[in-house]
N, C-alpha and C positions, 0 to 999 in steps of 0.2 A: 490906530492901525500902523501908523509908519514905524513907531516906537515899537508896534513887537514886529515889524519884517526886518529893523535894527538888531534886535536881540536875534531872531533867529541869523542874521548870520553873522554876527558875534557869535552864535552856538556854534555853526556849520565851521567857522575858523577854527576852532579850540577843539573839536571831533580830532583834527588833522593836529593840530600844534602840539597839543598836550592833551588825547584823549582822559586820562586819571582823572585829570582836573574836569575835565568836562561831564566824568563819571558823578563825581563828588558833587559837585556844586550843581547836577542835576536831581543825584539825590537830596541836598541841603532845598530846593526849590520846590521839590515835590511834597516834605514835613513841613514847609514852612512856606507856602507858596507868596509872590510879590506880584505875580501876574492875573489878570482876570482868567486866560483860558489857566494855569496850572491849577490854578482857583478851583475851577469846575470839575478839572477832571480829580484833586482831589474829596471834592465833595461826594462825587459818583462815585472813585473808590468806596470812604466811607459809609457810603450808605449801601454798596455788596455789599462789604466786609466790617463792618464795625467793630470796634474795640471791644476785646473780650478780657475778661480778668486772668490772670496767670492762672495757669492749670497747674497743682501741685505737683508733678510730674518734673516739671522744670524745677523746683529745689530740690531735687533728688542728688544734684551734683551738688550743693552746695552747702556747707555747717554751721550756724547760726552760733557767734559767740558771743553772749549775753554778757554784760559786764555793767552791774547795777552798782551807783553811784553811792546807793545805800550801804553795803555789805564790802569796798573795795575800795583802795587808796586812788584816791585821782595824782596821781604821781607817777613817774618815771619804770617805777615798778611795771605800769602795764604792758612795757616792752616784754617783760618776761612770761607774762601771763598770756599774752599774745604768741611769741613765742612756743607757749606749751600747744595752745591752739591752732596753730601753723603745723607742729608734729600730726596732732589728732588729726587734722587735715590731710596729707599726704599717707599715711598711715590705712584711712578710710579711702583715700584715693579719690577723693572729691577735690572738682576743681575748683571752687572757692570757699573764703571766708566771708561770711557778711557778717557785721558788729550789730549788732542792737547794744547803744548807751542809753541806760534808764536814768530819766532825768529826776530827781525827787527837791520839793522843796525843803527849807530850814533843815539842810545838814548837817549844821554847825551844832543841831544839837547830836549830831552822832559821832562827834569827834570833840576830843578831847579839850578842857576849855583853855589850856595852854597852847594850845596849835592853832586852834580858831585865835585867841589873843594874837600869836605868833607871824600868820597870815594873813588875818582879814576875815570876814563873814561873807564876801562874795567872789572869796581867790579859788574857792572847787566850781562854783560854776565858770568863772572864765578861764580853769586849767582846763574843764572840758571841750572848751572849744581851740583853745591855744594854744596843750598839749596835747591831750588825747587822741584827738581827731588826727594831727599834723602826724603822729607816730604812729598811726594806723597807714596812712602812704611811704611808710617805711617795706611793707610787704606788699611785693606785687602781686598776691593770693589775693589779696582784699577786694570785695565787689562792692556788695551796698553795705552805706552807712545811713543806722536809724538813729536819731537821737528824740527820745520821745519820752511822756511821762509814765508810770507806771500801769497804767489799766491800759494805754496801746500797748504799751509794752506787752504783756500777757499774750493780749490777741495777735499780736505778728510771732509770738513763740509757738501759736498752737499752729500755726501752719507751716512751720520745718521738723522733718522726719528728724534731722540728728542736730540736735539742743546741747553746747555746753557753755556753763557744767549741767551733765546730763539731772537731768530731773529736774531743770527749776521751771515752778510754776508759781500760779497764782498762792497757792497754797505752801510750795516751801521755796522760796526764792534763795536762792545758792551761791556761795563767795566763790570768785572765779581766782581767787588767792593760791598760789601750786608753790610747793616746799621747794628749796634749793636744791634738796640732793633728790627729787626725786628721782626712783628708778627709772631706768631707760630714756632720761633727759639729756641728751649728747649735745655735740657741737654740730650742726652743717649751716652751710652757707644760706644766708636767705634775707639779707638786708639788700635793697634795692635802691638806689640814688637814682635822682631822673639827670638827664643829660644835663637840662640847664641849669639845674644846682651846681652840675659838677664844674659846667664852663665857669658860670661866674666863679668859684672858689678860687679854679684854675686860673682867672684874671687875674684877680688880687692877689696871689700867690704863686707866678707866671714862673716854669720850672729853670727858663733863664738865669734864674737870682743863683742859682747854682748850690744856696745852702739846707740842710736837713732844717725840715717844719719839726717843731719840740712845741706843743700846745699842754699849756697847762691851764687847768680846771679848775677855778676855785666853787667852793661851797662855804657862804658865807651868812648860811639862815641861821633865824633868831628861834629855832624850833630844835630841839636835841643840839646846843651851841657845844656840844664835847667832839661832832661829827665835822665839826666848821675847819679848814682849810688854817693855816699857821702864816696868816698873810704876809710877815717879813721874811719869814724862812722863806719861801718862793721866789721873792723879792729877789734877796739874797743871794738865793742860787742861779736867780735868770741873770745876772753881772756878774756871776764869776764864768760863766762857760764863756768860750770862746764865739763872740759874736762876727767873724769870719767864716767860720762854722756852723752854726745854727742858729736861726732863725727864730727866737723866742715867742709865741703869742697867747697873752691871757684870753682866758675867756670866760668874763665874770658868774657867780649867779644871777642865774633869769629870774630874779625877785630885786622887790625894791631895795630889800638890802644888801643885794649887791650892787645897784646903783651908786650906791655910797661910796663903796670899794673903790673906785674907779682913781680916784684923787691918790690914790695909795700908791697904783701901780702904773700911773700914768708917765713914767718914764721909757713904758715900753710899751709894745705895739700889742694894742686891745682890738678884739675882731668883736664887738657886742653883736652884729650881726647874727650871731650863734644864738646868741641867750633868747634872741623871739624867733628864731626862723630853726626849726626842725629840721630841714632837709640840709640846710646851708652849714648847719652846726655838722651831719652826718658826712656831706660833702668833706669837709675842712676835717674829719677825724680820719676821714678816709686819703687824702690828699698827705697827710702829714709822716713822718719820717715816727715819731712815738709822740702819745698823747698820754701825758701824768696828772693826776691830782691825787688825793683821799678818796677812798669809797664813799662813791656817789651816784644817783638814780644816772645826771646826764651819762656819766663814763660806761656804762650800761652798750650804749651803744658802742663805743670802739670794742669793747670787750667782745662781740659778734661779728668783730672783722678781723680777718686771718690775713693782711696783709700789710700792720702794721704794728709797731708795740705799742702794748698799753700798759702803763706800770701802774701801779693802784698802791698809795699807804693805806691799809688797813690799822685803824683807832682805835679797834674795837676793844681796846683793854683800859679805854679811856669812858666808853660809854657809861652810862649809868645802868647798874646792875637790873633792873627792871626788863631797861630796855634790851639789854644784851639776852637775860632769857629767854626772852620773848624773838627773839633773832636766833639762838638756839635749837628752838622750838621750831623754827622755819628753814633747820636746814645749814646753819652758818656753821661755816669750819673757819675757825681763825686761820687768816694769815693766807689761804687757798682760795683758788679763783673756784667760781662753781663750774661745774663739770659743762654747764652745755655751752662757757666761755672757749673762743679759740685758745688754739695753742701758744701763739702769741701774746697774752694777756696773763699777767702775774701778778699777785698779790704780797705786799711784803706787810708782815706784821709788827708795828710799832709808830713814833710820832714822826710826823712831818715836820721833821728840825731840816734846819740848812745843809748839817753834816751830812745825817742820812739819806738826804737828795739828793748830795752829791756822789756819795759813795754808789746807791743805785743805778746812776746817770752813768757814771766812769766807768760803771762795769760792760755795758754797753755800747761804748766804742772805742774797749778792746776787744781785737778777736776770738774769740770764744767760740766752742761747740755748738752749732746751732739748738738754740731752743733750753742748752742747761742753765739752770741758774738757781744761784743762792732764794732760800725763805726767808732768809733775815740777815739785816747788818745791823751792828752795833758800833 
């Protein structure tokens, strides 16, 4: 007894101090009671009113985007695919997204056996959780996330009115894959960084220091190696610019072969923090003055921010003819950012030599037209 006329007037203080808080933490006491009498009175709640299961009505505001692990690259890509689903959202005028991830097992036999060599047999299941998920708090649309096996899967599909891609069911299950160029696929704002990603980035990279952030992206996988990043040309180029000036920082591939990488470029300021942390990597592309690599899934993300430059070598005339069709097919314009990239973000067509990065670099801090710029240097 003395113990709760203690708390009551610890409560009676905090009414007067900081009512909010006393709001809060009397709601947090009432879901989650510590006390005999909260105890009770929430038992008597629950037994008027017990917990009733969601009434369909309640996902009336919300679209359910299915992205089955079978049928869809667990890679960098699902920014964009997310993206299209963010449009169809706003578009429908519903206020969220929820993801249903369809978990399946042995994918490896659904991918190709150079890739799986390439990665590993259990690198799609921990990108599900280590990128997927992380890039899905990229959009502040986003409500619930399901990650389930396929038969829940189904049955949490039958209970949302608006399903994409529309129609998948038990019966025809549907690649949430959307073409580059599709029509009426524009640019608007809709990446969201949470504060304390942004502070820490801003620690480490405290505006003090006085020089422009220049982050450069390598891509250094053992899977399509024609796409892989020209590790000395980078190199090369981060010791010629003016380090009074700007501020160079790698930021390797988030795979183990970019771990490797590391000894290579270790003469200059590595943020690997990027490579496992999603929001940190977003923070820091967001924070930066321009962010350059090769076309690659992470640069993805600068390329949907309008506040910073993103330069991109496009290889594509290096790929392997297969794969280049097959990127055709989905929409690729050599050498052109895709349309629902900001305006800040440019694609140049040809190799990631040392020359060529720099001739790009130097065009950019001379004064220029805002936003013209050359498609190619040679």
């Amino acid at each position: 007894m003395l113990k709760l006329i203690k708390t009551l007037i610890k409560a009676v203080e905090l009414i007067f101090s900081n009512p909010k808080r006393f709001i809060s933490k009397a709601q947090h006491e009432f879901v989650a009671p510590n006390y005999w009498l909260t105890s009770v009175i929430r038992r008597l709640y629950c037994k008027l009113l017990p917990n009733r299961p969601e009434p369909s009505k309640a996902k009336d505001d919300r679209i359910l985007f299915v992205y089955d692990t079978l049928l869809n690259p667990v890679t960098f890509d699902f920014v964009h695919y997310l993206y299209y689903a963010e449009l169809l959202r706003r578009r429908s005028g519903k206020a969220h997204i929820d993801i249903l991830l369809v978990s399946r097992s042995n994918l490896e036999t659904s991918r190709e056996e150079t890739y799986i060599a390439a990665v590993g047999d259990d690198n799609i299941i921990w990108r599900l959780s280590n990128l997927i998920v992380p890039l899905t708090r990229l959009f502040s649309s986003v409500g619930r996330i399901f990650i389930v096996d396929k038969d829940e899967a189904f049955e949490i599909v039958k209970s949302y009115r608006d399903v994409y891609p529309k129609g998948y069911s038990y019966s025809t299950p549907k690649t949430a894959i959307v073409s580059l160029d599709t029509p009426g696929l524009f640019y608007f704002p809709v990446l969201t960084i949470s504060d304390n990603a942004r502070k820490i980035v801003e620690a480490y990279f405290p505006k003090s220091d006085g020089r422009k952030i220049v982050t450069i992206t390598l891509r250094t996988y053992n899977y399509i190696t024609a796409r892989n990043s020209d590790i000395a040309s980078w190199v090369k180029f981060a010791g010629e610019i003016d380090p009074l000036k700007y501020r160079v920082v790698f930021i390797p591939d988030a795979s183990r072969d970019g771990v490797e990488t590391f000894r290579q470029i270790n003469e200059f300021e590595i943020f690997d923090s990027a490579c496992w942390n999603i929001e940190l990597r977003a923070a820091l592309y967001q924070h930066a003055w321009m962010n350059m690599g090769v076309a690659c899934g992470p640069l993805e993300i600068s390329g949907l921010m309008d506040k910073v430059w993103t330069v991109v070598i496009d290889r594509s005339s290096d790929y392997p003819k297969d794969y280049l069709q097959n990127l055709y097919c989905n929409g690729l314009v050599q050498g052109q950012a895709p349309n629902f990239f900001s305006k800040t973000c440019r694609f140049y067509l040809g190799k990631d030599d040392s020359e060529t990065i720099l001739n790009i670099f130097n065009f950019y801090t001379v004064k220029n037209t805002e936003f013209e710029f050359p498609q190619t240097f040679k």
